[in-house]
N, C-alpha and C positions, 0 to 999 in steps of 0.2 A: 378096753385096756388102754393105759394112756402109750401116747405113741412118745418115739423115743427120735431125736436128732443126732446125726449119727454126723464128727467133726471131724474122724480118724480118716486116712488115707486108704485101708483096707477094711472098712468095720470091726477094728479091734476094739474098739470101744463097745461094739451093739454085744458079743461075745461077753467082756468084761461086765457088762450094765445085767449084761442074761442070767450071771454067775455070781453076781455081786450086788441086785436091786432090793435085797432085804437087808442091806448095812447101812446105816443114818451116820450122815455125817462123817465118813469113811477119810481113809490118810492114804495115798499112794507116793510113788517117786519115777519120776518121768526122766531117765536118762535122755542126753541125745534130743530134748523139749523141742527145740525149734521154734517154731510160731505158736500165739496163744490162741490162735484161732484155727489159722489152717492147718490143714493135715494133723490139728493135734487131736492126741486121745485123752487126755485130761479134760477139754472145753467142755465133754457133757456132764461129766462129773463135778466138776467145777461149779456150772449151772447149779445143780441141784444141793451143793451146801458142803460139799467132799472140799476138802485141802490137802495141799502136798508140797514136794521137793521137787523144782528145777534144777535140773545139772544144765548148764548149756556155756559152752566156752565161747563160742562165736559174737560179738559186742553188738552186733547188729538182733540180733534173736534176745541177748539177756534183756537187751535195755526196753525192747516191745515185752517182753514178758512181765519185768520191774513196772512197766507203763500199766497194763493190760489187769496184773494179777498183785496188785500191791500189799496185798494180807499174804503174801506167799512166799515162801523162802526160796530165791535163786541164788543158785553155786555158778559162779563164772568161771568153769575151769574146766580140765578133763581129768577123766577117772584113767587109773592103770593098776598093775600089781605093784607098782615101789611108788613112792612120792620122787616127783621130779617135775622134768617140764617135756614136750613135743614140742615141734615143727609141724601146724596147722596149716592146711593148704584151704583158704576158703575162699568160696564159689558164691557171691552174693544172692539174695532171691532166692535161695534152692538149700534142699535139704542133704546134698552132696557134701560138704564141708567133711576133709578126714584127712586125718594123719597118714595112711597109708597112701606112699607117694604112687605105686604100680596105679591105685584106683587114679589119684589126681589126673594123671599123666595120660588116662584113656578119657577123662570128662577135657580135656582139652583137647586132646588131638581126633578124637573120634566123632566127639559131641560138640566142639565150636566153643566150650565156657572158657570163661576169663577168670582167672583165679588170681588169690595172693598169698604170701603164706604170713603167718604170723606164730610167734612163741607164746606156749601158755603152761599156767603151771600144772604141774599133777598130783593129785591124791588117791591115794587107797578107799576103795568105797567106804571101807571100816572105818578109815578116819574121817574123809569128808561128813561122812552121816551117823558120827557117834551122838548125837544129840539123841538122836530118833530109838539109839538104844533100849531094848524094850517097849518100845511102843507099837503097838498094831498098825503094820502096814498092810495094805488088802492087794495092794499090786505093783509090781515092780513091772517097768516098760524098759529096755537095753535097745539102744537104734543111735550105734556111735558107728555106719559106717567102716565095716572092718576090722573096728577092736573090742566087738563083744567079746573074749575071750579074755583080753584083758580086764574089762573090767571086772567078769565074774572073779578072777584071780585075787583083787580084792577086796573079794568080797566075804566078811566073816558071820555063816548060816548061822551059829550059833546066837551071835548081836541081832542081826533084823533079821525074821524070815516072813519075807513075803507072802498072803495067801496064793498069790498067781504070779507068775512069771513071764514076761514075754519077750525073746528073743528075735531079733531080726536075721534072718538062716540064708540070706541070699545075697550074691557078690552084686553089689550095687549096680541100678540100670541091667541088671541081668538076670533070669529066671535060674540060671549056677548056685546049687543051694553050696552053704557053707557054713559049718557047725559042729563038724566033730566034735573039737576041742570042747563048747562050750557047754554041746547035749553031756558030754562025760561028766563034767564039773558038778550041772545039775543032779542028775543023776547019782550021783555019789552023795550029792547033798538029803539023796531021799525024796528026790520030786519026780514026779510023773507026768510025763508028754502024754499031752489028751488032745491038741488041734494044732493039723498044718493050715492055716489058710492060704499059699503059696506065698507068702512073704515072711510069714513068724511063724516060731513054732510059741506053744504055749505049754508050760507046765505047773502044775498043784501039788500046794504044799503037801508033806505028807499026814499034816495035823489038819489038814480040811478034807478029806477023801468025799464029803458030801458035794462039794462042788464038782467033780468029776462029770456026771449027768448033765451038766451046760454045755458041756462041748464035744456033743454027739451029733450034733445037727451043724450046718452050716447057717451064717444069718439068712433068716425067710421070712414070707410074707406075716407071719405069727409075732415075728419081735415089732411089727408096727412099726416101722423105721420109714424115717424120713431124710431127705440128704439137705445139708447145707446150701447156702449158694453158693459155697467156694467150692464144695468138693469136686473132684473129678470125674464122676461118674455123671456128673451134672452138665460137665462140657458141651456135650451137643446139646443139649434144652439152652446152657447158657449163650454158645455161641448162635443160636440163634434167638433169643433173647436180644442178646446186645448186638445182635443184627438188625432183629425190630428194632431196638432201641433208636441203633443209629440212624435209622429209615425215622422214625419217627421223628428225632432230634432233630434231621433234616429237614422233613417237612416241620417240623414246626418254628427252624430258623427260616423257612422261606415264610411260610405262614406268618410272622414276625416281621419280616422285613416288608411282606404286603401290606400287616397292618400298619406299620409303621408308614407305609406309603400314602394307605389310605387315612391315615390320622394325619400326617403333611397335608393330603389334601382337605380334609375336614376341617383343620385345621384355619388353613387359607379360607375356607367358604366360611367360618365362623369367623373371619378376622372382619373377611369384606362383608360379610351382613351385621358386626358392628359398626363398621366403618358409616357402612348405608344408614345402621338406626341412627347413629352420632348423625350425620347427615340429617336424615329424616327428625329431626328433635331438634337441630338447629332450622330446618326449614319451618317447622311446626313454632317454635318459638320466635322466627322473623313475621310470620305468619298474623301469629297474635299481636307481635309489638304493629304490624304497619294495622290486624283489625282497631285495637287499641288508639294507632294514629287515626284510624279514620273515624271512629266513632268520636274523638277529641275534637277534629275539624269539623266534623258533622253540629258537634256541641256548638263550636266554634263559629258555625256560618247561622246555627239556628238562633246565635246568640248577636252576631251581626245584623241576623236580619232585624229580629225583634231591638236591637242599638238603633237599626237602621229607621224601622218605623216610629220607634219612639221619637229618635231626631227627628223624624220628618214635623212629627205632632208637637216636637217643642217648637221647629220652627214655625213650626203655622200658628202657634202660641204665641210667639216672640214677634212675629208679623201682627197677628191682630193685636196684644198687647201695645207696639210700637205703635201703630195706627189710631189706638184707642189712647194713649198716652200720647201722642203728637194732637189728636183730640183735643186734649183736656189742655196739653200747653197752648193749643190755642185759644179754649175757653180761657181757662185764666188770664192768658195774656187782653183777653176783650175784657172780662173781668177788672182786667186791673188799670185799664185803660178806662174802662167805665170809672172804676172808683179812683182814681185820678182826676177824672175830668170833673168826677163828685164834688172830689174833694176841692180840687181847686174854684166849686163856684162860691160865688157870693151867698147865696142860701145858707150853704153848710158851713162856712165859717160865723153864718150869724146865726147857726141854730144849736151850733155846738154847746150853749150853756146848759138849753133845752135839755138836750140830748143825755147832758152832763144830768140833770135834776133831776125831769120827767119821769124815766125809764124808774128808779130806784125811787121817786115816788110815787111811782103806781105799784108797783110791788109792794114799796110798805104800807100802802093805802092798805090794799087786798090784804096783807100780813096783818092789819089792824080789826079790820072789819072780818078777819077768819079769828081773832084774838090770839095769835100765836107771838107776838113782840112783847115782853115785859114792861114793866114800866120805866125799867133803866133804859130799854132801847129806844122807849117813846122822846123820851128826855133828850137823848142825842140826836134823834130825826127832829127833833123841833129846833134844835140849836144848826143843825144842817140847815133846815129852812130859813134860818136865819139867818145865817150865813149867806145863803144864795139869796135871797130877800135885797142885803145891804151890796151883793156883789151888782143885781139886776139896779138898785137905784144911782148907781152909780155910773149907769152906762145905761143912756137913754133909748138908742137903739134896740138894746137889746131886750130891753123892759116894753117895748111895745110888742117885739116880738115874742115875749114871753105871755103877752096879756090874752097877744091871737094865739096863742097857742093853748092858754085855760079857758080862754074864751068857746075851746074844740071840747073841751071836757067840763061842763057847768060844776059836778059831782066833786071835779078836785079841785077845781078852785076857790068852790065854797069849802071846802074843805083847810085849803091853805089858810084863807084867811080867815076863816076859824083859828087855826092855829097862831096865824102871827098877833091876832087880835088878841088874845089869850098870854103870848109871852110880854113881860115886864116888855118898858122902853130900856133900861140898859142894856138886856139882854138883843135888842136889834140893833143897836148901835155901838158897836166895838170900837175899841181904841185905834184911834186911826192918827199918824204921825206923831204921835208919842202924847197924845191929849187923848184925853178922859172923851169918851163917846158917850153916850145914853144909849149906844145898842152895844156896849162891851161887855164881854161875862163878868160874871163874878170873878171874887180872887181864886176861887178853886178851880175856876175850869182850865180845862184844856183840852187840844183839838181830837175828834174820835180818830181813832185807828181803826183797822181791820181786824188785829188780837180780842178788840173790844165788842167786836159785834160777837152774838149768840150762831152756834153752829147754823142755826135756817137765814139770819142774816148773812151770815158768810155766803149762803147759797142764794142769796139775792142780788149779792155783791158782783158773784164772779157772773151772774146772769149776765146783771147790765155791764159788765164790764166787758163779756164775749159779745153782748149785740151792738156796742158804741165797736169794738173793733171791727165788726163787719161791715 
């Protein structure tokens, strides 16, 4: 069976729910409502899909009700026999609140509350709740504190009748029942008293006689009930509940403030073993920059040395060079001292025509007898010869030393004079001071050049011309 949570102050709800659990979606009207949770007898029903009527004059209770129960019709007023208004004397936090000043006057002076009064208006139950006219109410709740009697007064049986009834029968804070008035009323109406639970009495309609049988037992282990955490019967479970609690709460602010301590200290130990890696990674990184420096100078000195050797090898280079070059300027200078002294003899100034002729006519000898000189070339060696022929008769000297000097070579001097023997006489006697020679060329000649010799002539030329410079 499903269990049932029980929100009422005396289990009028678990009673109501016992009597009332086969009606869906059911309508009641909760005089007197107070809180939408605590101590109310509407919150299970509520639960389950039932709507109803708040009466509650007190602005502290309507406006939690308004908050709590917003599909729900609250009446902020109080009920009486006429329309008018009260002098409310209320008692915040508590379900004391009442017009009857005799009750006020003992919840202050006996009981310590602090009360205020306030004016509220009044209606007639019949008028406050004509809406509801004809409509199926399943239970009417009355717990105003003193003026059940009034409210029943207007209340018109005929407009709404309730399936159940529940009156509040005891002078407040007190087990003093009080109800004549109101048991009469009912009773006249045709309703029947079927359960005291020592705070309310309860009575049924007389057009429901089947609910009767609910309320022959008191609430028991059979209705599955369970209690709120607000209710009062819950007090000792709660109050040590939030005994634990606060033991725990305790310990867990101390437990809190230790971790908190040990997180400071953790804290600190993570700051300084950053601190150290930062550290340790700037060391690691000076580390590498000075390895880095010394593998540079390492570079450095193995580059010196090897500077250093090579220097050494250039100078021993640059030594023997010098040495080998002071050498040679001293050869040369003998050299040239020798060909100074060469030059300045008498020899060589009288063999110089020799020197001049010979050399370039033994090559073209050779060039003749290898047949490599044309015959144009031939033409101008013989006009050369010629030429040196008239230059040697002219200078006696030099003609004997020319004579000893063919006289060394039989081959070219027969040769020669083969050759001069062979050229005309004009051609050996040139024009000489402006008169007609018999060894002068013809009109067409003129004197050879170097342009004019054949590329192997050219290379006979620059011979005798590098051996007369040595």
């Amino acid at each position: 069976m499903e269990s049932f949570t029980s929100f009422a102050q005396n289990f009028e709800d678990v009673m109501l729910w016992r009597a009332l659990r086969h009606v869906v979606n059911g309508c009641y009207i909760d005089v007197g409502a107070q809180h939408p949770v605590i101590d109310s007898v509407s919150k299970a029903f509520y639960d389950r899909g039932w709507r109803g009527v708040h009466v509650e004059p007190v602005p502290q209770y309507a406006d939690l009700l308004r908050a709590e129960r917003p599909d729900e019709t609250v009446l902020q007023i109080a009920l009486g026999a006429e329309a008018g208004s009260l002098e409310l004397n209320i008692f915040p936090d508590t379900g004391l609140s009442t017009a009857v000043d005799v009750y006020a006057r003992s919840h202050r002076e006996l009981h310590g509350f602090e009360g205020s009064k306030l004016q509220v208006p009044v209606l007639p139950l019949r008028t406050a709740l004509a809406f509801l006219n004809n409509k199926p109410v399943h239970w009417l709740k009355v717990d105003v504190e003193g003026l059940e009697e009034a409210v029943l007064q207007g209340w018109d049986p005929a407009a709404i009748e309730p399936w159940i009834i529940v009156i509040e029968a005891t002078v407040p804070m007190s087990q003093e029942v009080h109800f004549a008035t109101a048991d009469r009323i009912l009773l006249e109406a045709g309703y029947k008293f079927v359960y005291f639970d020592g705070l309310n009495r309860f009575y049924v309609s007389p057009q429901h006689p089947e609910l009767v049988p609910a309320f022959e037992a008191p609430p028991n282990v059979f209705d599955h009930v369970q209690f709120s955490e607000n209710s009062a019967w819950c007090e000792l479970a709660s109050s040590k509940l939030r005994a634990s609690l606060d033991e725990q709460g305790h310990q867990l602010t101390e437990a809190l403030e230790h971790l908190v301590k040990v997180q400071e200290v953790a804290d600190a130990r993570i700051s300084k073993a950053e601190r150290s890696a930062l550290e340790m990674e700037a060391r690691c990184a000076a580390a590498e920059a000075l390895n880095r420096e010394a593998e540079r100078l390492s570079l450095l000195a193995e580059g010196r040395v090897s500077r250093t050797e090579e220097h050494t090898k250039t100078q021993e280079r640059a030594i023997y060079l010098e040495a080998k070059l002071a050498s040679l300027e001293a050869q040369l200078v003998a050299k040239s001292k020798q060909l100074q002294d060469m030059q300045r003899s008498t020899s060589w100034r009288i063999s110089a025509p020799v020197r001049i002729v010979g050399r370039p006519v033994h090559r073209i000898s050779s060039a003749i007898r290898e047949n490599r000189i044309t015959s144009g070339i031939k033409r101008r060696i013989k006009a050369l010869i010629s030429l040196a022929a008239h230059f040697i008769r002219q200078r006696p000297y030099v003609k004997r030393l020319a004579v000893a000097v063919l006289n060394t070579s039989p081959a070219l001097r027969s040769r020669i004079i083969g050759i001069l023997i062979a050229l005309p006489v004009s051609s050996v006697q040139p024009h000489i001071a402006g008169r007609a020679s018999p060894l002068a060329p013809s009109s067409d000649w003129r004197p050879l050049t170097f342009n004019d010799l054949p590329v192997e002539a050219r290379r006979i030329y620059l011979d005798l011309r590098a051996a007369t410079e040595a």
